[in-house]
VEXDREN-2710 file (C-alpha; in Angstrom, 1 decimal):
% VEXDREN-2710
k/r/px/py/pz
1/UNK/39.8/72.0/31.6
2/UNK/36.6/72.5/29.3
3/UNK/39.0/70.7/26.3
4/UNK/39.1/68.0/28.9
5/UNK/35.7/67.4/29.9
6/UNK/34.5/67.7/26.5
7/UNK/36.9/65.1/25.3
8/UNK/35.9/62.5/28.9
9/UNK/32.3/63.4/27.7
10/UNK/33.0/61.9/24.1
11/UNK/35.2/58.7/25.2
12/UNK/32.2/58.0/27.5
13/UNK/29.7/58.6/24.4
14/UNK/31.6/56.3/22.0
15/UNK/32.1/53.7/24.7
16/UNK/28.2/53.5/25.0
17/UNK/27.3/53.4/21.5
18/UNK/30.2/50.6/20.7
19/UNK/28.4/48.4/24.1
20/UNK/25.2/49.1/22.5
21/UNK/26.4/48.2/18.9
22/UNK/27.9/44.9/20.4
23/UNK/24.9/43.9/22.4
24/UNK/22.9/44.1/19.5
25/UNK/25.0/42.1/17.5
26/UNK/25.6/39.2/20.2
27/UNK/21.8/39.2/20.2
28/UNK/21.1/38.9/16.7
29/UNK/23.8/35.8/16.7
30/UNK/22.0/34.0/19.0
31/UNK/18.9/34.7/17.4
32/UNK/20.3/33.4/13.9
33/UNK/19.7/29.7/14.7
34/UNK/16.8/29.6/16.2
35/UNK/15.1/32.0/12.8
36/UNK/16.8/29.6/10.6
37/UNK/15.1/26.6/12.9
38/UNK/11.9/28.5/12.3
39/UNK/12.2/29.1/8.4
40/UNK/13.3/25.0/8.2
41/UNK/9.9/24.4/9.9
42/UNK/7.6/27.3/8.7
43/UNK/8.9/27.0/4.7
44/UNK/11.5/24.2/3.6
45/UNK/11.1/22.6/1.2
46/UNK/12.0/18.8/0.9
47/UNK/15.4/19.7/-0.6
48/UNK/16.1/22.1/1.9
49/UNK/15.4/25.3/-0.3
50/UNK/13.0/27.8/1.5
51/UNK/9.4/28.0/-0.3
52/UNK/6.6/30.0/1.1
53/UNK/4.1/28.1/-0.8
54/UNK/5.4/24.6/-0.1
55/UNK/4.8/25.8/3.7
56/UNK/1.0/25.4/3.2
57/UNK/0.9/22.0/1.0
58/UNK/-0.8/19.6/3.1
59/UNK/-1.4/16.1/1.7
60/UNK/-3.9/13.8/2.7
61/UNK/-4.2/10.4/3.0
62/UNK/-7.8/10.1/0.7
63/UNK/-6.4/12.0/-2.2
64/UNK/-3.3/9.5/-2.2
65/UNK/-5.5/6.6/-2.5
66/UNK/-7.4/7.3/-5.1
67/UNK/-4.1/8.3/-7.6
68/UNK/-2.6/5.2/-6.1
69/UNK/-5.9/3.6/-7.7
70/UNK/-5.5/6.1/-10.6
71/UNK/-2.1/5.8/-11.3
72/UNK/-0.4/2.7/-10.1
73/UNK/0.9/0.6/-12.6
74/UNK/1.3/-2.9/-10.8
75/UNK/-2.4/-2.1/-9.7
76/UNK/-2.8/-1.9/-13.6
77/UNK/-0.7/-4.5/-15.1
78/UNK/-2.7/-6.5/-12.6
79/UNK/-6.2/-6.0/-13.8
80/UNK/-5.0/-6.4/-17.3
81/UNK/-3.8/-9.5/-16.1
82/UNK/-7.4/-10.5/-15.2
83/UNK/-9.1/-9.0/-18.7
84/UNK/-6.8/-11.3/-20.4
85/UNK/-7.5/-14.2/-18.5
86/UNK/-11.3/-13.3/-19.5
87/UNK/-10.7/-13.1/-22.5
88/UNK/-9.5/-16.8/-22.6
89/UNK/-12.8/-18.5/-21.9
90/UNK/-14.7/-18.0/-24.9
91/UNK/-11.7/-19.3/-26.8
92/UNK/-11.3/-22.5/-25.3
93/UNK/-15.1/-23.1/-25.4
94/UNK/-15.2/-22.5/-29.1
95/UNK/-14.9/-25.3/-31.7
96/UNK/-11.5/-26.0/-33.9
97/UNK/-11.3/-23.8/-36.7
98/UNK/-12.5/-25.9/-40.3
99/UNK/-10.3/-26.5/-42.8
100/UNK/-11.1/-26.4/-46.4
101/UNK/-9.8/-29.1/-48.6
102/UNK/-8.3/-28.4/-52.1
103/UNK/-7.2/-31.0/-54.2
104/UNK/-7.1/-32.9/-57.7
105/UNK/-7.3/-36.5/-58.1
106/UNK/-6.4/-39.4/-60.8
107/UNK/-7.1/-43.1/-61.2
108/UNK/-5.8/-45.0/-64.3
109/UNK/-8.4/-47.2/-64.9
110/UNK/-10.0/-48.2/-68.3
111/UNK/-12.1/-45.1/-67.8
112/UNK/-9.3/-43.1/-65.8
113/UNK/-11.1/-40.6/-63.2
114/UNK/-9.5/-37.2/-63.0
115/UNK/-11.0/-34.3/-61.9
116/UNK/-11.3/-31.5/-58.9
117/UNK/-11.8/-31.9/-55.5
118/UNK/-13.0/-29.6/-53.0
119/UNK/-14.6/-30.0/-49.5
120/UNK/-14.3/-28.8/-45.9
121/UNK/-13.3/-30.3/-42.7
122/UNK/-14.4/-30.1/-38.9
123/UNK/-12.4/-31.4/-35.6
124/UNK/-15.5/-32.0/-33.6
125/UNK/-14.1/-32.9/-29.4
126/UNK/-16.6/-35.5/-27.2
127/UNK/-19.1/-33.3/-25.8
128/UNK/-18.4/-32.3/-22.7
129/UNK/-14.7/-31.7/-23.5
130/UNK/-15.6/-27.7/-24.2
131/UNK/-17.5/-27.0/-21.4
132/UNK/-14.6/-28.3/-19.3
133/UNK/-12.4/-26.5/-20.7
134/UNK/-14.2/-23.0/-20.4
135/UNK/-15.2/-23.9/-16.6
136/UNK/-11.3/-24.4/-15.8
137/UNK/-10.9/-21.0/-17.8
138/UNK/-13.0/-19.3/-15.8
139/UNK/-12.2/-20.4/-12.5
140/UNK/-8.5/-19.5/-13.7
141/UNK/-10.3/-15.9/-14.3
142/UNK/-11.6/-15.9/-11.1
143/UNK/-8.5/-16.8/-9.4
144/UNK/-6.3/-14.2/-11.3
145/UNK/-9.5/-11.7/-10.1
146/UNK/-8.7/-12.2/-6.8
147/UNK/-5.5/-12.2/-7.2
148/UNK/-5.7/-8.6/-8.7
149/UNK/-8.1/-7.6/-5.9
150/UNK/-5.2/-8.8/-3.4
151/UNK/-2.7/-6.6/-5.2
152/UNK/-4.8/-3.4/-4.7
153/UNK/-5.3/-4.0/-1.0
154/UNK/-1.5/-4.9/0.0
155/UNK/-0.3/-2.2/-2.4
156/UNK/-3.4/0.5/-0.4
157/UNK/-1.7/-1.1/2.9
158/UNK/1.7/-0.2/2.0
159/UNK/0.6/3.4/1.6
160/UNK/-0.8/3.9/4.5
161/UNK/1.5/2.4/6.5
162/UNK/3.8/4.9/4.6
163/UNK/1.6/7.6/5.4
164/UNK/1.0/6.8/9.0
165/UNK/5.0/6.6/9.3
166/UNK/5.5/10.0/7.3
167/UNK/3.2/11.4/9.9
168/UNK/5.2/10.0/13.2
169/UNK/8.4/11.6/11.4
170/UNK/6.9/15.0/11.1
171/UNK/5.8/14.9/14.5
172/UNK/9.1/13.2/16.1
173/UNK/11.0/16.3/14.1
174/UNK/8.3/19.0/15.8
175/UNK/8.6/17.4/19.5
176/UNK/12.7/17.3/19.0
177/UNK/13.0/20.8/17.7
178/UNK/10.7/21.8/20.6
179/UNK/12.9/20.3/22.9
180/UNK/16.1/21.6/21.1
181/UNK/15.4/24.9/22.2
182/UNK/14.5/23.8/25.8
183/UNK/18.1/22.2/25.8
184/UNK/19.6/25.5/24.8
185/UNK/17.6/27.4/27.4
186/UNK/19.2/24.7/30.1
187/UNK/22.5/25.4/28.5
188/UNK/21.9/29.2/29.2
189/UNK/21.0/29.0/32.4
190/UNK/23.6/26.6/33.0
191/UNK/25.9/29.2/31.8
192/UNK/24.7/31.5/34.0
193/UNK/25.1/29.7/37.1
194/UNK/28.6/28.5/36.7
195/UNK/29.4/31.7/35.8
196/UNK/28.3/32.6/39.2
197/UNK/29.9/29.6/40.9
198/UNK/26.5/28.0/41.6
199/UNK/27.1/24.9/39.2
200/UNK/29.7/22.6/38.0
201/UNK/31.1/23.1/34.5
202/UNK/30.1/19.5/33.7
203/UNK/26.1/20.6/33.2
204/UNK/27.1/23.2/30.8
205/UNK/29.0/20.2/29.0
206/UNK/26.7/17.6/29.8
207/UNK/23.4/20.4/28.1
208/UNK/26.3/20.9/25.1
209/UNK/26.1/17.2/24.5
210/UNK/22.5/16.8/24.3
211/UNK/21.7/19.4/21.9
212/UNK/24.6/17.6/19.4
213/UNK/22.5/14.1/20.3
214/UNK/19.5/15.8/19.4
215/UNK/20.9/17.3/16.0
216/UNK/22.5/13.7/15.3
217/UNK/18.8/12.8/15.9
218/UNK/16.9/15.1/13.5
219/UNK/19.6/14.0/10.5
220/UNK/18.2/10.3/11.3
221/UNK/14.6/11.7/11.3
222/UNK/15.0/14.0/7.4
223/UNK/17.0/10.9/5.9
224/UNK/13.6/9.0/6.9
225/UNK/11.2/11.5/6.2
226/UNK/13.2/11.6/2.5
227/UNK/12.7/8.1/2.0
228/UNK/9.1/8.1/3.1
229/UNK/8.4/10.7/0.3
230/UNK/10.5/8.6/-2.2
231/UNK/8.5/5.3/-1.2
232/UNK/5.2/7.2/-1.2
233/UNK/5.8/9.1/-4.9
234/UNK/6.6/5.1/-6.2
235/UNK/3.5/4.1/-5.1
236/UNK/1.0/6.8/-6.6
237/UNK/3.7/6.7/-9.9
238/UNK/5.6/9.9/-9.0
239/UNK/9.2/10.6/-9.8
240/UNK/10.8/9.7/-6.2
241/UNK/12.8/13.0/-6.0
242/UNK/9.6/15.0/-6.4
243/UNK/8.0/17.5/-4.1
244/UNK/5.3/16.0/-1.3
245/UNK/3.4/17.9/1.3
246/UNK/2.9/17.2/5.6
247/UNK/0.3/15.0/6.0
248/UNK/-2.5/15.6/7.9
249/UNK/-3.1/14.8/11.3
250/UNK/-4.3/11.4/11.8
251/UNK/-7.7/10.0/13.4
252/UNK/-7.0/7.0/15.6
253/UNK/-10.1/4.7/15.3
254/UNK/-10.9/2.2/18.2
255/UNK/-11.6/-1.0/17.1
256/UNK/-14.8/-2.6/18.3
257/UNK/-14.9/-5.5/15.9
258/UNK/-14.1/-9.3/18.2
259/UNK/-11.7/-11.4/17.1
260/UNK/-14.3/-14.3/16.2
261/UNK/-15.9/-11.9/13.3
262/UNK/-13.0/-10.9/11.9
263/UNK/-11.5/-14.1/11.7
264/UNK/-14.8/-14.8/9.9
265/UNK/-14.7/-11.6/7.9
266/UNK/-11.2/-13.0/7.1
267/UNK/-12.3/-16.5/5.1
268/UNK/-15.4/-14.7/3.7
269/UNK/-13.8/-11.7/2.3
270/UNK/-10.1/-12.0/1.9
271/UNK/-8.8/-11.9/-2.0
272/UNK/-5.7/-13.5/-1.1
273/UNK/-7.9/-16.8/0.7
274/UNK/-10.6/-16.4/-2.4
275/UNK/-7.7/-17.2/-5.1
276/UNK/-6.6/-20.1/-3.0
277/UNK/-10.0/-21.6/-2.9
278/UNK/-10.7/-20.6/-6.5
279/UNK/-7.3/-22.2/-7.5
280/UNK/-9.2/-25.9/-5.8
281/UNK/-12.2/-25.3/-8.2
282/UNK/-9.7/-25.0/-10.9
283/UNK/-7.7/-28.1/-10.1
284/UNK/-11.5/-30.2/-9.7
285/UNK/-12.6/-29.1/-12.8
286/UNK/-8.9/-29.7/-14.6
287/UNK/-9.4/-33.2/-13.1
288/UNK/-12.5/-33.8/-14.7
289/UNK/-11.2/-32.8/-17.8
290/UNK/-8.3/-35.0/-17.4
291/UNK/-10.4/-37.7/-17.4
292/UNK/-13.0/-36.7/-20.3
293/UNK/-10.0/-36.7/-22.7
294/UNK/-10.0/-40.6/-22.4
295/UNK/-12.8/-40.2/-24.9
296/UNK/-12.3/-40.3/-28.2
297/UNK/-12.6/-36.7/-30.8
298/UNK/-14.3/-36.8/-34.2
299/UNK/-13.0/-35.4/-37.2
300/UNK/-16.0/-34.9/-40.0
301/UNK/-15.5/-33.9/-43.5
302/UNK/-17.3/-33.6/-46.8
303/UNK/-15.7/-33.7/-50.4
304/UNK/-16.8/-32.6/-53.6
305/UNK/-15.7/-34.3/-56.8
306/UNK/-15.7/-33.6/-60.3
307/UNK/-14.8/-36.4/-63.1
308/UNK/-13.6/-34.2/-66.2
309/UNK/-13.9/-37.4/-68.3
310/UNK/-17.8/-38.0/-68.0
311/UNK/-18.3/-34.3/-66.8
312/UNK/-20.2/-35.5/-63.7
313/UNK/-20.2/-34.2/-60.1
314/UNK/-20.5/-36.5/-56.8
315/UNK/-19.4/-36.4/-53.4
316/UNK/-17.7/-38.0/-50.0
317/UNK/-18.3/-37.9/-46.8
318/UNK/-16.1/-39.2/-43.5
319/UNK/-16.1/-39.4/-40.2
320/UNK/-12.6/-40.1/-38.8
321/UNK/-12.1/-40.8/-34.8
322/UNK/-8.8/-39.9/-32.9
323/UNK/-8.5/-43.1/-30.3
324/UNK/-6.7/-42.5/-27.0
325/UNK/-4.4/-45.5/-28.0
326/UNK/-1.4/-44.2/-26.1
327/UNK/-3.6/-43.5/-22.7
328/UNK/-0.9/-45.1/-20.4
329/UNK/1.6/-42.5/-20.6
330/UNK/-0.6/-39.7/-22.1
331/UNK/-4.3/-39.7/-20.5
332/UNK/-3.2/-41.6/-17.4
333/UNK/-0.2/-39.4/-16.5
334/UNK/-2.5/-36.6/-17.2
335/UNK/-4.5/-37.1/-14.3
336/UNK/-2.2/-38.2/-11.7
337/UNK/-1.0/-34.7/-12.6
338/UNK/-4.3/-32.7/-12.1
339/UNK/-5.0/-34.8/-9.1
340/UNK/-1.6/-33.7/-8.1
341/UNK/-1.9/-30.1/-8.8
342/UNK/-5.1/-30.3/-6.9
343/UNK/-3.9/-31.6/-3.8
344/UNK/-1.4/-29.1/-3.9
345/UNK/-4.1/-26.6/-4.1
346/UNK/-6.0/-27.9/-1.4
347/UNK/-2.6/-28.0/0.9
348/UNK/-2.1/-24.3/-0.5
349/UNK/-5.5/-23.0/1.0
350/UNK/-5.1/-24.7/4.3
351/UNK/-1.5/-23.0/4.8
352/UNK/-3.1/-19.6/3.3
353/UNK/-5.7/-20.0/5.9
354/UNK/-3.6/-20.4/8.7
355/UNK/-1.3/-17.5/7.8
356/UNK/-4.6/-15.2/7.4
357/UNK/-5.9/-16.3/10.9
358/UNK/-2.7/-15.9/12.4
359/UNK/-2.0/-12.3/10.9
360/UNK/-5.7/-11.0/12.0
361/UNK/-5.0/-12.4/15.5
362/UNK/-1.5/-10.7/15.5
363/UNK/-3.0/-7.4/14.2
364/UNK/-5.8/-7.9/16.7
365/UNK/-3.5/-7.9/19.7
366/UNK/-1.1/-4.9/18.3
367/UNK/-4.1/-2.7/17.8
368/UNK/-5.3/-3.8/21.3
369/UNK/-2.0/-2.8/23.0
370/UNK/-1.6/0.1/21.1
371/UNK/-5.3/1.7/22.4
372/UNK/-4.1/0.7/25.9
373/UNK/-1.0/2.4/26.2
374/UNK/-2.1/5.8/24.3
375/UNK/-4.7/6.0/27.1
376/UNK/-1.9/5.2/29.5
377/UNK/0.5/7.7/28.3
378/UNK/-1.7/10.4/27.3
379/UNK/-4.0/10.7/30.6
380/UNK/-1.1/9.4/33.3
381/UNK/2.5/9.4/31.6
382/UNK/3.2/12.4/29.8
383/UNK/1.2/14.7/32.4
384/UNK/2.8/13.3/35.5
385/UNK/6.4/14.1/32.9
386/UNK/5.3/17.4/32.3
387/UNK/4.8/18.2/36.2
388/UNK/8.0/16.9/37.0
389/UNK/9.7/18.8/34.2
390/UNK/8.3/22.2/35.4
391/UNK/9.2/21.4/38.6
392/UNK/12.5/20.4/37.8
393/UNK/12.9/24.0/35.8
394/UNK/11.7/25.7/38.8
395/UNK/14.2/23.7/41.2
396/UNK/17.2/23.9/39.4
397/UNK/16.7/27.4/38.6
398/UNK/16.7/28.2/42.5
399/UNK/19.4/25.7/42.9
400/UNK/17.4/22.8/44.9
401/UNK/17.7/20.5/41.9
402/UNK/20.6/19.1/39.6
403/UNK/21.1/19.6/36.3
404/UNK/20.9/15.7/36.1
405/UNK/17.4/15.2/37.2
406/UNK/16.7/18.8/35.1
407/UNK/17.6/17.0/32.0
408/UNK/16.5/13.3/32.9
409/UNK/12.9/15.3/33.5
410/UNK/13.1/16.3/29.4
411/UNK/14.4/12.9/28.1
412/UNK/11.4/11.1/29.6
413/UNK/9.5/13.8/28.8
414/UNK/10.6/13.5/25.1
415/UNK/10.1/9.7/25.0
416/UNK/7.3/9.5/26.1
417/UNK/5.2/12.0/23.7
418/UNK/7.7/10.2/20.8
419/UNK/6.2/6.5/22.2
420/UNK/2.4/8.0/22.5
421/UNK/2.9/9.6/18.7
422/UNK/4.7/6.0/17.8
423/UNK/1.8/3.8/19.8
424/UNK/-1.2/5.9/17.8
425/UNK/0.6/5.1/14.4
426/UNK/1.2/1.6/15.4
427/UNK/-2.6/1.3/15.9
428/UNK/-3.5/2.7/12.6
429/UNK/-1.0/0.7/10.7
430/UNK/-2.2/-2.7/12.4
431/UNK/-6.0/-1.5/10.8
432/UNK/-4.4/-1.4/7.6
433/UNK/-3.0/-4.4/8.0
434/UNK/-6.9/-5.9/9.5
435/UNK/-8.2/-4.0/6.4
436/UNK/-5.5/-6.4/3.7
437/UNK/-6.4/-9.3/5.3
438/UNK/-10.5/-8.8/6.3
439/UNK/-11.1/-7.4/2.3
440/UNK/-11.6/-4.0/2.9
441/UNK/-12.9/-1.3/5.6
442/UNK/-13.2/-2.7/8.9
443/UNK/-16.7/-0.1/8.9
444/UNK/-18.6/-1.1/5.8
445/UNK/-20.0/-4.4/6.5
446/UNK/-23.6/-5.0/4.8
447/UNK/-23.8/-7.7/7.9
448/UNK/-23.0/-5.8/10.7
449/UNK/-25.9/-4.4/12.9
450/UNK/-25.9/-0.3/13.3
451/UNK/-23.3/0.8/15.8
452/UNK/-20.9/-1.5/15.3
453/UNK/-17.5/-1.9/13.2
454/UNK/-14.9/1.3/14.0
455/UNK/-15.4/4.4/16.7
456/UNK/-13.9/7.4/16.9
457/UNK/-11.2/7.4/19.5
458/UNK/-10.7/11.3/18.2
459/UNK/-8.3/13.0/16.3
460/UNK/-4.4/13.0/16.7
461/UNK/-4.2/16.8/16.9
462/UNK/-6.3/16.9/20.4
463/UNK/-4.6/13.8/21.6
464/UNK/-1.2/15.5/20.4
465/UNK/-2.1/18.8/22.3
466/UNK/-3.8/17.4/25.5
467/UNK/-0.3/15.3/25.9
468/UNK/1.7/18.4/25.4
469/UNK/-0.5/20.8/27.0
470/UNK/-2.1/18.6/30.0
END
């Protein structure tokens, strides 16, 4: 009987520990994909490698801009564009190069002349002709400045809007995960309370199928945060595979600027408009040429001779004149063309200005929109979601509530802090786009009175955490 007992006592003993040793082990497998989640967020890298140190790289959106200006090299090819079209007006308002005359000469006369000659040559345009030349030069400069000034602005808008988009990503991935494992809670308790017979299999299914939507969802979001790296390396001249950081949180900035001054801002400041009008100047000034080169050019030159036969030294001097004598299909057609080119111009600006008005009207309204609805969402929406999502927890867990309205209570939930995070970085991208079009900062206007232009709305980080955390 004591052989017995001892041998019940042990059974019982080894039956605990093996309950024990499989509890433990169940828990650590659950446990497994939510660590993994956390390493993904806490310390992957871009290629999906864990990094401690790439966990703390944090990019922001000053630092880009200036290697953007740094490093760019359409923003470079296009101010050497502009140095070289400098470099063209003291050329064209410089006179023909001289040519020196070499030659040897004999007459058979009764006193036959032979001898050297030597002299030098100038081409010598109607005055006027130069300065015309170097004005259309320069207004060609002045275009191909703005020009280059427009090319740093649409490139510094593309960035931004780049950045702005990286940073909805990041926070679209953080509000998904977060909501991942509140869809594998639901699936718990779920389990729980069919297991019990207090719900239908279906909820367990229907949580099962959310949390595969929301996977299929965070593939879509790292396939566009993995572009968004790629399109923001091109821009600053980075290999497109290379490492890049989170981004900081954004600053949403109410705009306090009317319509009326930036339109006006718009046709003052705006590169893009400025090389339209400068390409008008150009065309006026290529007219007037057009018509100065129905006056004649001189062509002066001096000779030296020597006669070997009398051993005497004397000298010539001409003036020749090159006569527009084929004017009706040279000089003529030459001016219906810069007439022509110049109307074009002129038609060019009008359309530019259009298109400019229109796009700070349309940016206007979008920013407009945008600072409505994040007030809307942040101080009405996404609280009245988060009541009705704990109350919805709390009702299904007692039974009162279905797991239909549980989950419906999370989707909205979702959306709407993925719309207020999508709204914010609408508004900032519409300023970038008011920035292209106005000439620069929307806050740095010499002609603006003190405490106008842009105000603090505040940062994206309070109005990220007041909508999660109401």
């Amino acid at each position: 009987m004591h052989s017995g007992g001892a041998t019940v006592r042990q059974t019982i003993t080894d039956s605990f520990l093996i309950r024990i040793l499989s509890a433990v082990l169940l828990s650590f497998l659950a446990l497994s994909p939510l660590l993994a989640n956390g390493a993904r967020e806490s310390g992957a890298t871009s290629n999906g490698i864990y990094n401690p140190a790439s966990a703390q790289l944090r990019i922001n959106l000053p630092a880009l801009i200036a290697e953007l200006d740094r490093a760019n090299p359409e923003i470079k090819a296009a101010r050497q564009r502009w140095e070289a079209a400098k470099a063209i007006v003291p050329q064209v308002q410089t006179l023909p190069d001289p040519t020196v005359k070499l030659g040897y000469q004999r007459m058979p006369m009764r006193e036959p002349l032979q001898g050297a000659m030597y002299g030098i040559g100038q081409e010598i345009p109607f005055p006027g002709k130069l300065h015309l030349k170097g004005a259309v030069a320069q207004r060609e400069a002045d275009r191909i400045e703005q020009e280059y000034l427009a090319v740093r602005l649409r490139l510094l808008m593309r960035l931004k809007e780049a950045y702005f988009d990286l940073h909805l990503v990041h926070d679209s991935i953080e509000i998904v995960e977060r909501n991942k494992i509140l869809l594998m809670q639901f699936e718990k308790t779920a389990k729980s309370r069919y297991a019990v017979g207090q719900a239908a299999q279906q909820d367990v299914f229907r949580a099962q199928v959310e949390i595969s939507r929301v996977l299929d969802r965070l593939a879509v979001l790292d396939q566009q945060k993995e572009s968004l790296h790629a399109a923001i390396n091109r821009l600053v001249n980075q290999p497109p595979a290379g490492p890049l950081g989170t981004p900081e949180e954004i600053q949403m900035t109410m705009l306090t600027l009317p319509l009326p001054e930036l339109s006006q801002r718009a046709e003052e400041f705006s590169p893009i408009l400025q090389a339209s009008a400068k390409g008008v100047e150009r065309g006026e000034q290529a007219v007037a040429l057009a018509r100065r080169e129905y006056y004649p050019d001189f062509d002066v030159s001096a000779l030296g001779l020597h006669n070997d036969r009398i051993n005497e030294h004397g000298f010539q001097v001409m003036l020749g004149i090159r006569l527009p004598l084929y004017y009706t299909t040279k000089q003529r057609q030459a001016v219906r063309q810069a007439v022509a080119e110049t109307t074009e111009a002129r038609e060019r600006l009008t359309n530019t200005r259009q298109d400019l008005l229109f796009r700070v009207k349309d940016d206007f309204v979008q920013a407009q929109r945008a600072e409505r609805l994040v007030a809307i969402l942040r101080d009405a929406i996404i609280p009245q979601a988060t009541l009705a999502l704990r109350a919805s927890q709390s009702g299904y867990g007692v039974g009162k509530v279905d797991f239909l309205t549980l989950l419906n209570s999370l989707l909205t939930l979702q959306e709407s802090e993925l719309e207020l995070h999508g709204e914010m970085v609408a508004h900032e991208k519409a300023l970038a786009r008011l920035e292209e079009v106005t000439g620069g900062p929307l806050t740095n206007s010499g002609s603006l009175p003190p405490g106008n232009g842009a105000r603090m709305f505040g940062s994206g980080e309070r109005i990220t955490e007041r909508a999660r955390h109401p």
